[in-house]
C-alpha positions in Angstrom: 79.9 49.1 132.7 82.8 48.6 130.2 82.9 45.9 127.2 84.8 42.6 128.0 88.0 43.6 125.8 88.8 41.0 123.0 90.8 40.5 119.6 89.4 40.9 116.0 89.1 37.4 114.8 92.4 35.9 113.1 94.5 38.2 115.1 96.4 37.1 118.2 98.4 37.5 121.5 101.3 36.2 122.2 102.6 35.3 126.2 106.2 35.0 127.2 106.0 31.3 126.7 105.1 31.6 123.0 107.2 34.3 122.4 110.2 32.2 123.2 109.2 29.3 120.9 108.4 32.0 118.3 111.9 33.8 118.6 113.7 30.5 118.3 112.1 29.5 115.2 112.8 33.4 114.2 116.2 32.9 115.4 116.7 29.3 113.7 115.8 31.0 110.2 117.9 34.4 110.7 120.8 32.0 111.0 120.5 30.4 108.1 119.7 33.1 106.0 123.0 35.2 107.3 125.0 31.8 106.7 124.1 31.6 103.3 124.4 35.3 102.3 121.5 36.3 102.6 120.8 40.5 104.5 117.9 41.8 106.7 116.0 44.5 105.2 112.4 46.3 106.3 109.7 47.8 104.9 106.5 49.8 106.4 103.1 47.9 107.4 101.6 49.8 104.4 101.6 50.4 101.2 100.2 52.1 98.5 97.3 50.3 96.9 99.1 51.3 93.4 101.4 48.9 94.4 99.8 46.5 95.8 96.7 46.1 93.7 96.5 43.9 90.4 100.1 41.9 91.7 98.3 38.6 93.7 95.3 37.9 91.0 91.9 38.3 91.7 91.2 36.2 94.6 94.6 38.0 96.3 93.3 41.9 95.6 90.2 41.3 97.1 92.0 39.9 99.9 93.6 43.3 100.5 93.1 45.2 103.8 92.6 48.9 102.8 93.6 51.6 104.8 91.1 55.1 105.1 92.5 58.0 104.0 93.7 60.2 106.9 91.2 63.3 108.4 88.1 63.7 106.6 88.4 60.7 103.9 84.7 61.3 102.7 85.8 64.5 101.1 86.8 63.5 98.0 83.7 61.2 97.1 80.4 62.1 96.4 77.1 60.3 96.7 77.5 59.4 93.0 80.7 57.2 94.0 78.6 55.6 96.8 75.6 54.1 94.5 78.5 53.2 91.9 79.4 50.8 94.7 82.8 49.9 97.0 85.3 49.6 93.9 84.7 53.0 93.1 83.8 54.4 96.4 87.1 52.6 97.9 89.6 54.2 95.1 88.0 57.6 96.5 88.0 57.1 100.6 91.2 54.7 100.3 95.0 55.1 98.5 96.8 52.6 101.0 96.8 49.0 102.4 98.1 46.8 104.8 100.9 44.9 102.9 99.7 41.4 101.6 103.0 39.7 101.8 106.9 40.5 101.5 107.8 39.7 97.6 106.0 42.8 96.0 106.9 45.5 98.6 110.7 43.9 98.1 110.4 44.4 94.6 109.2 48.2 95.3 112.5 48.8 97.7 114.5 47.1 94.8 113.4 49.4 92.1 113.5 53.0 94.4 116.8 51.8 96.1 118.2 50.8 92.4 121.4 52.7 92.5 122.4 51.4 95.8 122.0 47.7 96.2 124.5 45.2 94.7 123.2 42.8 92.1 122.5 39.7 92.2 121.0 41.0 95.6 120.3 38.5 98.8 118.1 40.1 101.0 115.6 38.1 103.6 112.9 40.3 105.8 110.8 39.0 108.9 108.0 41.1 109.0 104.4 40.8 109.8 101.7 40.4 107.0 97.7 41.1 107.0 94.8 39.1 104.7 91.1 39.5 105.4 90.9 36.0 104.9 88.4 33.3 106.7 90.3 32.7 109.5 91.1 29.1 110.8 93.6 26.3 112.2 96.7 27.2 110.7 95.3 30.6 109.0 95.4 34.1 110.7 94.9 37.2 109.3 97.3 38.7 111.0 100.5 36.7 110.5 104.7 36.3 109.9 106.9 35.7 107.3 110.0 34.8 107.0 111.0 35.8 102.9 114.8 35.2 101.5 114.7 36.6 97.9 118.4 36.5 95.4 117.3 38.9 92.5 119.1 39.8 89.7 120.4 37.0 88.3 118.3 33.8 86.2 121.0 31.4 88.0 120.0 28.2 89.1 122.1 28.0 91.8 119.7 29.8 93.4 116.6 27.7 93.5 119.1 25.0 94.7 120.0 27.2 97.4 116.6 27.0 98.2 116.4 23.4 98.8 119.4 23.3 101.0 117.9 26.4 103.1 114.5 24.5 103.6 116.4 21.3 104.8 118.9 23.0 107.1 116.1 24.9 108.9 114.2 22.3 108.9 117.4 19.6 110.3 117.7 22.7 113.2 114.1 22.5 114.2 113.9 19.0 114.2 111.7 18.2 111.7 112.2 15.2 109.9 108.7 14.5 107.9 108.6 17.1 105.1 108.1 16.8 101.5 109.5 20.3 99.1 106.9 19.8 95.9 108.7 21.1 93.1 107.4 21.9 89.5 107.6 24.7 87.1 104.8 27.2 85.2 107.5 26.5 82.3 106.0 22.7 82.4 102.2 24.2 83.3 102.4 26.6 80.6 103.6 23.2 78.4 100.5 21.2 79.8 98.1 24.2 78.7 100.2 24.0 74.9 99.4 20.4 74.9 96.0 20.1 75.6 95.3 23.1 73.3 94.2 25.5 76.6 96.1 28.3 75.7 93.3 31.0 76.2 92.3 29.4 78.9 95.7 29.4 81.1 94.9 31.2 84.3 91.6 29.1 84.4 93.1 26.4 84.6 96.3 27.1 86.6 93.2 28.7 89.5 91.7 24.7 89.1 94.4 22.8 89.5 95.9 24.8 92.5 92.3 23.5 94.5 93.3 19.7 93.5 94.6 18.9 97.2 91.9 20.4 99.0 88.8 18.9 96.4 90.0 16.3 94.6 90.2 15.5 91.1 86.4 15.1 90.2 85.9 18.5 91.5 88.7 20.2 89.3 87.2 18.8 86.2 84.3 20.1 87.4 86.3 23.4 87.6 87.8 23.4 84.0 84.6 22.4 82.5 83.1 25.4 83.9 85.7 27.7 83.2 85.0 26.7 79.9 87.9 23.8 78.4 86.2 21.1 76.6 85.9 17.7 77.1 88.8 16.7 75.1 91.0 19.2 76.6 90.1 18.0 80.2 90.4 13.9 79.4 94.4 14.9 78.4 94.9 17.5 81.0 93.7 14.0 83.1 96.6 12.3 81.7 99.2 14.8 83.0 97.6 15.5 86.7 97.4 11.5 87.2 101.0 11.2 86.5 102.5 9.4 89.4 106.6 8.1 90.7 109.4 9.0 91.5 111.1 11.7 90.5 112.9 10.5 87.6 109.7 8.6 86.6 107.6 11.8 86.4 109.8 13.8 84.5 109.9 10.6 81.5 106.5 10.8 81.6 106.7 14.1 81.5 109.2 14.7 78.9 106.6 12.1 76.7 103.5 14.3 76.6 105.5 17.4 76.1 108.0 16.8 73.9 106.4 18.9 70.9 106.0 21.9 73.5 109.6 24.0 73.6 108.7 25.6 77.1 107.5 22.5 78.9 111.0 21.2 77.7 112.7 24.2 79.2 110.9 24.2 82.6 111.6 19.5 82.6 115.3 20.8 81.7 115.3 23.3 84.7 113.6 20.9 87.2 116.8 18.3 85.9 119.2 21.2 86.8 118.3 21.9 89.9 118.6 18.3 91.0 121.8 17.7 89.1 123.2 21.3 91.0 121.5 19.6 94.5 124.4 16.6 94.2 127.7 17.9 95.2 125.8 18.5 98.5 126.2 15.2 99.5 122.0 15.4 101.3 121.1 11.7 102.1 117.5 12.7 101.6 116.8 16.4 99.8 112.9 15.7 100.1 112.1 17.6 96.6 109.0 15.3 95.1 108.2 16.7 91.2 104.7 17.7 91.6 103.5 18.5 87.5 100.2 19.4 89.4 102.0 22.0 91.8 100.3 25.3 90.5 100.5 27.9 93.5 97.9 30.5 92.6 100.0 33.6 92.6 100.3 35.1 89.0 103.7 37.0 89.4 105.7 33.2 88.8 107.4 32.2 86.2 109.7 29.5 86.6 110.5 27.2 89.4 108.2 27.0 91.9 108.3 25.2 95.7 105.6 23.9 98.4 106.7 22.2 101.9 103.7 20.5 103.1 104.8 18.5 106.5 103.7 14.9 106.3 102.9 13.6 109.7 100.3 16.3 110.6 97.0 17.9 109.2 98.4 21.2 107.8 98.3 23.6 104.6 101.9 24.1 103.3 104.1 25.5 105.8 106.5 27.3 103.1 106.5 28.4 98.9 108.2 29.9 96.7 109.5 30.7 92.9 111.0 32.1 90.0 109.6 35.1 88.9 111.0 37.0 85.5 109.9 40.3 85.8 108.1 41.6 89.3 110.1 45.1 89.1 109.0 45.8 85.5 105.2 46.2 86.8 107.8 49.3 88.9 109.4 50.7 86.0 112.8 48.4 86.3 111.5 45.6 83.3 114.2 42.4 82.5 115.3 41.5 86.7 115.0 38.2 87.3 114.0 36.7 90.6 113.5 33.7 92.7 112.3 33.6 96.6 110.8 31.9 99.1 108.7 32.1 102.4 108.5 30.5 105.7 105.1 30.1 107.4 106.1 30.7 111.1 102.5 30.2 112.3 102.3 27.3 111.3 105.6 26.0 112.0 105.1 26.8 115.6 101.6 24.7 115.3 103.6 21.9 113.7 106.5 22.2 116.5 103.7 22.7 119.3 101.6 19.4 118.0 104.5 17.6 117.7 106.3 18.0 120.6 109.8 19.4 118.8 110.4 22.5 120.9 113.3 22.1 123.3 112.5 22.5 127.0 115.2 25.0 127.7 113.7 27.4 125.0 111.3 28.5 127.6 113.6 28.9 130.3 114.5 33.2 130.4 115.9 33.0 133.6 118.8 30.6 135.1 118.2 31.6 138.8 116.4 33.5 141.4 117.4 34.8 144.4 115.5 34.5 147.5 115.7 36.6 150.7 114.7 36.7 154.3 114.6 40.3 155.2 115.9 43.8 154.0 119.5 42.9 154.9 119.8 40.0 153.1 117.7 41.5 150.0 120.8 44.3 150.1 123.3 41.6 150.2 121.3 39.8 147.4 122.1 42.7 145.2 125.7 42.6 144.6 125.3 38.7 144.5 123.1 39.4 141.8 125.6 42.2 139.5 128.1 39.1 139.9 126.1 36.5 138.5 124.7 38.6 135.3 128.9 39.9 134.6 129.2 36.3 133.9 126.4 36.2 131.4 123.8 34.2 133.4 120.4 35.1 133.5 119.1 36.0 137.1 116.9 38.0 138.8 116.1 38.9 142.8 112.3 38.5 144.3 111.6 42.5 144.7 109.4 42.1 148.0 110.0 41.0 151.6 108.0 37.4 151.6 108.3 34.1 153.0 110.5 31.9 151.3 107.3 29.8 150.4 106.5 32.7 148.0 109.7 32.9 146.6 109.8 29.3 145.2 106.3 29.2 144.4 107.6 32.0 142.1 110.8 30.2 140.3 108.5 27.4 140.3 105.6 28.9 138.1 108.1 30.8 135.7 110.6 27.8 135.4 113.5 28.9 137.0 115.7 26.0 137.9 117.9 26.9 140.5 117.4 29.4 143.3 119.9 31.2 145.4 118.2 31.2 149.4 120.4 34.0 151.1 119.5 34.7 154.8 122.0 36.0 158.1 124.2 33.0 157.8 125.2 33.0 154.7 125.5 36.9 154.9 128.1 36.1 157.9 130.0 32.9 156.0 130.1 34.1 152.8 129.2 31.0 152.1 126.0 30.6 149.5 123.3 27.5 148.9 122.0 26.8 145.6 119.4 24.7 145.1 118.4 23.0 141.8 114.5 22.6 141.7 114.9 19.8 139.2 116.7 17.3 141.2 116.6 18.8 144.8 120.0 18.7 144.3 122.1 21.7 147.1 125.1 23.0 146.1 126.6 24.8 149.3 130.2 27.5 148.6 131.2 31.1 147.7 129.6 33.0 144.6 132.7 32.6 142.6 132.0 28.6 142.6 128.6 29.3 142.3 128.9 31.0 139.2 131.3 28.2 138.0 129.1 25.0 138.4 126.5 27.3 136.8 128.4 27.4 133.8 129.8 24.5 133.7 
């Protein structure tokens, strides 16, 4: 007797239904990416570990799925490399991965494709992504993103641009209730100055990215582990309690770092991209300066963004940031950079809970036709060619059934209107439609048909 099939946990199906919510998010995003410049490319589910490895931190390397060598992948390791233990026995069995996220193998493309792409270059990709993390509500290990990347310019236009993507997408889907935290590792890198951290940077950038999820107890906690002082974590207090609005923040801000010459640069920046975000006339650009905003990946340098959704229980649903020099780790040292990434999983979770998706979004086809007997299935057929030369979706019930059947069937896939054709209407020429939402008959030649169909 066979096994019950099933999925590895964090990895998923996806049903017609779904699939149409998915591809009108997908489609939502493609749209305004193209409007604002913005061109597709692709890359391959793997990589080579070389470049994967030592570009996400600690936490994100270990995160890695690795790929076994093809054929016989024990042959080049030995029982020494097994009792050395899986780093060394990995680097031996192992020399490629499934890719961890879009920015790094987009940096690869950018530096082996040098000579042929246009700088500054806008390119966005839609590709699945793979992390052996601990799956959850709102986390798969098998999962989309939606990346738009400008490189090769330090402009901060582009960051802007940023914004104004996040709040057009997010006008299209319908979601009102978002906040885009905004800081800069300019101003972090200020705070670690300030409080006289500086060996201890990463330590404490890895701390205060766990503030939302433990609390502020629990981070000093953290730093006094990871070995700052006392001293140094009663005045890193006094920046991660910094609370206002924007404006507010930044005075504070500008106060406790005003002896530090790149926390001054990064407050500048943050003023910048606010001052560029005016012309564009947005009643509401939902940025909140966030000096406790860390995100834990160690290629930033600049600017960087989290959209957290307000009226639901949900990690951030998109990020991003300004990163100086993610080709030089490829050979191509001094291109700057600044992306972002939608979190389609979760936005569908968010649109699902929520209610947001449109009810037509599910609806693939605009009409059936129905049939009494083999004649009338014949005749169906060049009823049918007309109706899809005008554009509309339609399909024909394939067998000879009862006409039960054939509703039960537009009923259960959401087909609103159904086109019943038996001997009369095969002698009249004369057609009924009938519009399963309202009952509503409609009774005349295809050609008029077609037209209140469109109309």
């Amino acid at each position: 007797m066979s096994n019950k099939p099933s999925l590895p946990r964090g990895m998923r199906d996806f049903g017609p239904e779904k699939m149409a919510k998915r591809n009108f998010i997908f489609n939502t995003i493609k749209s305004v990416f193209s409007k604002y410049g913005f061109m597709q490319i692709e890359t391959p589910a793997m990589e080579n570990l070389s470049v994967l490895t030592g570009k996400y931190g600690d936490e994100g390397d270990q995160l890695l799925y690795k790929v076994l060598n093809s054929g016989d992948f024990l042959s080049k390791s030995s029982i020494d490399d097994f009792n050395s233990g899986s780093n060394k026995l990995t680097q031996k069995i192992s020399n490629k991965g499934l890719k961890y996220d879009l920015t790094v193998p987009f940096a690869r493309f950018v530096v082996m494709n040098r000579n042929d792409v246009t700088l500054p270059f806008k390119r966005f990709q839609i590709q699945p992504v793979w992390r052996a993390d601990n799956p959850q509500k709102g986390r798969y290990r098998e999962f989309y993103q939606c990346d738009a990347d400008v490189v090769g310019t330090e402009s901060l236009l582009c960051e802007t641009e940023i914004v104004l993507m996040i709040n057009e997408v997010f006008d299209r889907l319908g979601i009102t209730e978002f906040t885009i935290k905004m800081n800069s590792r300019k101003v972090l890198k200020g705070i670690v100055e300030a409080i006289g951290a500086g060996e201890n940077e990463t330590d404490f950038l890895v701390a205060i990215d766990k503030l939302d999820k433990i609390g502020l107890d629990k981070v000093k906690e953290e730093l006094s582990s990871r070995g700052l002082d006392a001293n140094m974590i009663s005045m890193a207090e006094d920046f991660l309690s910094i609370k206002g609005t924007n404006n507010e923040v930044i005075e504070a801000l500008s106060n406790l770092l005003s002896s530090s010459e790149i926390g001054m640069e990064g407050i500048s920046e943050l003023n910048k991209i606010q001052e560029f975000l005016e012309p564009f006339d947005l009643r509401n650009a939902h940025i909140e300066i966030d000096p406790t905003l860390a995100r834990g990946l160690s290629y930033y340098t600049g600017a960087i963004f989290e959209v957290k959704i307000n009226n639901v229980k949900m990690g951030s649903v998109s990020g991003g940031g300004r990163y100086d020099d993610l080709t030089g780790v490829f050979g191509m040292p001094d291109i700057s950079g600044v992306g972002f990434s939608f979190g389609v999983d979760r936005i569908y979770d968010v649109m699902d809970e929520l209610g947001l998706f449109p009810e037509e979004v599910t609806t693939t086809t605009n009409v059936l036709i129905a049939h009494f007997d083999e004649e009338s299935r014949q005749y169906g057929l060049s009823t049918l060619g007309k109706i899809r030369n005008e554009g509309i979706s339609c399909e024909i019930y394939p067998d000879i059934a009862k006409i039960k059947k054939q509703f039960n069937y537009a009923d259960k896939k959401g087909i609103p209107n159904v086109i019943v054709i038996g001997s009369d209407e095969i002698n009249s020429g004369f057609l009924k439609l009938k519009d399963l939402t309202t009952g509503e008959e409609t009774k005349g030649e295809i050609e008029s048909l077609i037209q209140k169909m469109l109309d």
